[in-house]
C-alpha positions, 0 to 999 in steps of 0.5 A: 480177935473179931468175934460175932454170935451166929446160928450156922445153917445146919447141913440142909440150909447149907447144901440149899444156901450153896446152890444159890451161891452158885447161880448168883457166882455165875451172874459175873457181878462184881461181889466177893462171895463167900464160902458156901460152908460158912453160911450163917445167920449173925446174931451179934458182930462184937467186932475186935475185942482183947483176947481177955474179953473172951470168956466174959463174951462167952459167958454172955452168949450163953447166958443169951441163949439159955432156955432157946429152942430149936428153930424151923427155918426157911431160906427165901429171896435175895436182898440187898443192903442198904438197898436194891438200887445201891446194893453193897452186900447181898444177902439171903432172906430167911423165913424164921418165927419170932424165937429168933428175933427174941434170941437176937434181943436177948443176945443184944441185952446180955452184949449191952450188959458187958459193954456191947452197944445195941445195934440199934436197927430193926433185925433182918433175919439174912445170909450174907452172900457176898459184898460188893467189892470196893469201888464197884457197883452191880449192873443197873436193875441187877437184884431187881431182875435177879430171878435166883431164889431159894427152894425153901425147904424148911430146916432146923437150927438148933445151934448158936456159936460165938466165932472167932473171925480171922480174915485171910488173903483167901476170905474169912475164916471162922473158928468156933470158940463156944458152940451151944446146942438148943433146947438142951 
């Protein structure tokens, strides 16, 4: 099973998630978009693990976000990974108080304790878009030009999830497997 930590975007951060979704689907460029309802922002990719691991996972997940509080989040500018130039996913900045960057680390330690390596880059609080698809490139000056941005109405996350990650013909599907609310 593939399973990654997440904070979902609540019902606000979605609705303004999928209206840039569909101004960048209209660009025609070469990427797989993603569903608009699985808009979230990942904290930790443990990638395949044994259907066994899942509980000590769980266990670290919740162990991460013990005493984390809902956050005031706001989503702002495309981006691009690695870069701008040579873009493979394009992705939605996001606004955020340094409480996320403390849960991420704390999701980063308790991984590390039951075997996780840190994944040892500077975290960049995102919404993955889309990729670019294989053996493809977006047009040249393509992001650069881009004019597509969020409104930037600010939201509140209040929850983390440990998904489950099932890829289909159709994209990803994403199955909650631990869902924890903030500040409770």
């Amino acid at each position: 099973m593939r399973l990654f930590a997440a904070v979902p975007l609540p019902e606000t951060g979605r609705s303004e998630c999928a209206k840039v979704l569909a101004e960048a689907r209209a660009s025609g460029w070469p990427v797989r978009w993603v569903k608009d309802d699985l808009a979230h922002i990942t904290l930790k990719f443990f990638g395949e693990v044994a259907p066994e691991r899942l509980d000590v996972i769980a266990e670290a997940v919740q162990g991460a976000a013990s005493g984390a509080e809902p956050m005031s989040l706001r989503l702002q500018s495309l981006g691009a990974f690695p870069t701008f130039r040579r873009p493979r996913v394009v992705w939605l900045g996001v606004e955020a108080p340094p409480t996320l960057e403390l849960l991420k680390d704390r999701v980063e330690r308790f991984a590390e304790g039951i075997g996780f390596p840190p994944e040892g880059v500077p975290f960049r609080p995102h919404v993955t878009l889309g990729r670019v698809r294989e053996g493809q490139r977006l047009p040249h000056g393509a992001l650069e030009s881009c004019a597509i941005e969020a409104e930037g109405v600010p939201f509140v996350a209040d929850t983390v999830v440990l998904f489950e990650s099932s890829l289909t013909s159709t994209g990803p599907e994403y199955t909650p497997r631990l869902s924890l609310t903030l500040g409770r």
